[in-house]
C-alpha positions as CSV (number, residue, x, y, z in Angstrom):
1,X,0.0,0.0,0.0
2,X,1.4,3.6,-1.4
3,X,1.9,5.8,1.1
4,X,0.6,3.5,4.5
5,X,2.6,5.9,6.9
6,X,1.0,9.0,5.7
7,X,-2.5,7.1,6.0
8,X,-1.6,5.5,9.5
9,X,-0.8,9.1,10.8
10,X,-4.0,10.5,9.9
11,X,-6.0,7.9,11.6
12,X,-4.3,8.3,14.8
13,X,-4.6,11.6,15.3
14,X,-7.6,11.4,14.4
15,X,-8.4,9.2,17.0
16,X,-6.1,10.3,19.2
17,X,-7.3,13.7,19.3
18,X,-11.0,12.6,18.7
19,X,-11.5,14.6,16.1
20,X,-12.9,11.7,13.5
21,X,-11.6,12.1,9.5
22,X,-13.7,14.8,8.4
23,X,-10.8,17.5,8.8
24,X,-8.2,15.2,8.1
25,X,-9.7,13.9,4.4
26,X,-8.4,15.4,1.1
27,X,-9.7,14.2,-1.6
28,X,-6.3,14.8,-3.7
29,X,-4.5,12.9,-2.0
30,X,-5.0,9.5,-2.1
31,X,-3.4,8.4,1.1
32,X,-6.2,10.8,3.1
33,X,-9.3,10.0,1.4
34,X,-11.9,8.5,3.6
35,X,-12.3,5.0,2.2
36,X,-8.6,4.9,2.8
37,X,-8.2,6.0,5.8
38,X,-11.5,3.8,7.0
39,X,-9.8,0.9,5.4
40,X,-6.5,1.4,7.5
41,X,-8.3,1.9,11.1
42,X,-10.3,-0.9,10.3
43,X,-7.4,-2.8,9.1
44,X,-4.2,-1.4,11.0
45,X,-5.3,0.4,14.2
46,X,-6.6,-2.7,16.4
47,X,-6.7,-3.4,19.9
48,X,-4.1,-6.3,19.1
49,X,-2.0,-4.2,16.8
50,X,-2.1,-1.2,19.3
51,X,-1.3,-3.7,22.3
52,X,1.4,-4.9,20.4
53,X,3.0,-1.7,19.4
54,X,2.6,-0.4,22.7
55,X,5.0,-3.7,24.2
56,X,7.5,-2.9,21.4
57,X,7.5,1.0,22.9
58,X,7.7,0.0,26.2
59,X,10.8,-2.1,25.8
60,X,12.8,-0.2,23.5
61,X,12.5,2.6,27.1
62,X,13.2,0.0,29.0
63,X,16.5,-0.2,27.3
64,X,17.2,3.7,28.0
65,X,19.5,4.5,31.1
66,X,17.2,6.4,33.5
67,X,19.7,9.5,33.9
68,X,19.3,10.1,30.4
69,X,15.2,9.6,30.5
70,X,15.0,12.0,33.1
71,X,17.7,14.6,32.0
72,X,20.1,13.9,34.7
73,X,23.1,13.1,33.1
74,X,26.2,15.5,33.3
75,X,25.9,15.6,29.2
76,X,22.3,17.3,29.5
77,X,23.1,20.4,31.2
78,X,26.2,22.3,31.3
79,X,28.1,22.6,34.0
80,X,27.8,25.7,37.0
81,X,31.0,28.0,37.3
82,X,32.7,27.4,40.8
83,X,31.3,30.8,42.0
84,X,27.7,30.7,41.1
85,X,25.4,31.6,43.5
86,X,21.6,31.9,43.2
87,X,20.6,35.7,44.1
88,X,16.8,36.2,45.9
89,X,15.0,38.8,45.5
90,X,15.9,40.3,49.1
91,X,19.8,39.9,48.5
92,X,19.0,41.8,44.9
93,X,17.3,44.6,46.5
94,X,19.6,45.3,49.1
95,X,22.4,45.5,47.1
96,X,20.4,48.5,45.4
97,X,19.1,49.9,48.6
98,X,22.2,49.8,50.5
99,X,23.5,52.9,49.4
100,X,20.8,54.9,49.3
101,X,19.5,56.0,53.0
């Protein structure tokens, strides 16, 4: 089937957004008419296929260090300079006020 991705795409988010194909369709094109797209939720987007592509997702992040799946890792931020130090608010406005009596 010519152009299955572009088909599959449509469908889910269609679904996945609830909006059904009537926005999605264009006649044109004939990976988004409506018999197509019909044909490939009935056809590709099943609870089994779903199910099963949802086990294949779920592994492959299985297989991901944690650090790096929640951005702890020294390679996702850069590093602080030895003298950084968070300024408050109060530390910020003294500093302007303290000269000025």
């Amino acid at each position: 089937m010519r152009d299955l991705a572009t088909s599959l795409a449509a469908v889910l988010v269609a679904q996945g957004c609830n909006l059904g194909f009537a926005p999605i369709v264009k006649p044109g094109h004939p990976a988004l008419t409506r018999d197509r797209l019909s044909h490939v939720a009935q056809n590709y987007v099943r609870a089994e296929t779903l199910a099963a592509a949802n086990a294949r997702l779920i592994t492959a992040q299985s297989r991901i260090d944690s650090r790096v799946r929640t951005g702890t890792t020294t390679a996702t931020r850069p590093p602080r300079p030895a003298d950084h130090r968070p300024t408050t608010a109060t530390s910020s406005r003294s500093s302007r006020t303290s000269g000025v009596t």
